[in-house]
C-alpha positions in Angstrom: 24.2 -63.8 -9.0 24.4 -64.8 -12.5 21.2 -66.5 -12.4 19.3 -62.8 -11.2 17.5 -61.5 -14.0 17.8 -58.1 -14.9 14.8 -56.6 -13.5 15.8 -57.9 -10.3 17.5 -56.1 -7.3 19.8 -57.0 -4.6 18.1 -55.9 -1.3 21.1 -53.9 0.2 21.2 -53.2 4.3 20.6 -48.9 5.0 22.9 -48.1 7.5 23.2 -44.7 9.0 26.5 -43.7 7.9 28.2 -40.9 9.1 28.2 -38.7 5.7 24.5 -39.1 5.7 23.5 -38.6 9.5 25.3 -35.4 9.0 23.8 -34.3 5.6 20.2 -34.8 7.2 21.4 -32.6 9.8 22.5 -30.1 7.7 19.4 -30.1 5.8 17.3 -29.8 8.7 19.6 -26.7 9.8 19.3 -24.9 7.1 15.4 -25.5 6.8 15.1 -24.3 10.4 17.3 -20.8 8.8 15.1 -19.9 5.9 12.0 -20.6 8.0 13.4 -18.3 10.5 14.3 -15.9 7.7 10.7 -15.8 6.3 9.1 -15.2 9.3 11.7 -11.9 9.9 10.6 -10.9 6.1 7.1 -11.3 7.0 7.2 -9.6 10.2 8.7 -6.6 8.2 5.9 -6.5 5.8 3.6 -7.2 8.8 5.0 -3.9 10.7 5.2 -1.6 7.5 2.1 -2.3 6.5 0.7 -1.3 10.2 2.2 1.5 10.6 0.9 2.9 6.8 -2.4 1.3 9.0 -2.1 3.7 11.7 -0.8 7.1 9.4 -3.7 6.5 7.3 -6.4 6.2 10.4 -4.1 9.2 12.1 -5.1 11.7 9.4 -8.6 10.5 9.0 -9.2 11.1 12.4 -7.7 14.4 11.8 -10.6 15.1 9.3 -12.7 14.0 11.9 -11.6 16.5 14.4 -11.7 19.6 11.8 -15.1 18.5 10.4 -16.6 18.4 14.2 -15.0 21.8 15.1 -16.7 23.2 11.8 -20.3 21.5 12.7 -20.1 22.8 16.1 -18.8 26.4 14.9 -22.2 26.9 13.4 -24.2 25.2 16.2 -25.1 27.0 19.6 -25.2 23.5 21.2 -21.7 22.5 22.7 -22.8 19.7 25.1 -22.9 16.4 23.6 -25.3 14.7 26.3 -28.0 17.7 25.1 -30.9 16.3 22.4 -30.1 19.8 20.4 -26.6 18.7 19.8 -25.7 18.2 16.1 -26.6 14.7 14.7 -23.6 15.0 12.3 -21.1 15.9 14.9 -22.4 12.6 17.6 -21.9 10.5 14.7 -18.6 12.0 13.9 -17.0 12.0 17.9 -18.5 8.3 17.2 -16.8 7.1 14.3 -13.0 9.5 15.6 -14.0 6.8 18.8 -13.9 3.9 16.8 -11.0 4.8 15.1 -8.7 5.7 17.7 -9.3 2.5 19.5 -8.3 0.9 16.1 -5.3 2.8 15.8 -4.5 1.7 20.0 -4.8 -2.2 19.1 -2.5 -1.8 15.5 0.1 -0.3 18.1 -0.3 -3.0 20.3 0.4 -5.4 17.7 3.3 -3.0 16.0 4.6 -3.6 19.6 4.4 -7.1 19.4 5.5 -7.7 16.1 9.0 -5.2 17.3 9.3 -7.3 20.6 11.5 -10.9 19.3 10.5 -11.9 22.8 6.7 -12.2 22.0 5.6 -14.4 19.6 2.8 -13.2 17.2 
């Protein structure tokens, strides 16, 4: 030893001690617990934001609904398979379509997102 310069280094055995088998252990648990608490915070966001989704596509198809009944108030066609029904209303019933089958999958996944059992 007293020939070892100073930059040297004594290559020491790495044992797994106790104190060190359980501190990686530890770590590891609580790793595993802030993942798991993330993934609850996110799912939170994830559910608030669909269901300010869904209330937002609720009351537009509202508006869809009144602004159809109003085009077809002034119309003397009622049938929508007829050539001499409005343009304005066919696209309307169209677009209150599409948006209630939007509104129907954001559930699905609001459902999903409320059920721990499923992952998302």
């Amino acid at each position: 030893m007293a020939d070892q310069y100073y930059l040297e280094t004594t290559v020491t055995e790495r044992r797994n001690q106790p104190d060190r088998v359980r501190t990686r252990a530890n770590k590891r648990f609580v790793q595993d617990e802030r993942r798991r608490q993330k993934e609850t915070e996110n799912n939170r966001a994830a559910a608030v934001r669909i269901r300010n989704m869904i209330a937002a596509l609720e009351r537009a198809a509202s508006s869809l609904n009144a602004s159809i009944d109003a085009i077809l108030e002034g119309s003397q066609v009622r049938d929508p398979t007829s050539f001499a029904y409005p343009v304005g209303a066919r696209a309307m019933c169209a677009r209150r379509d599409n948006i209630q089958s939007t509104i129907a999958v954001l559930s699905r996944q609001l459902a999903k997102i409320n059920d721990p059992e499923t992952d998302f």
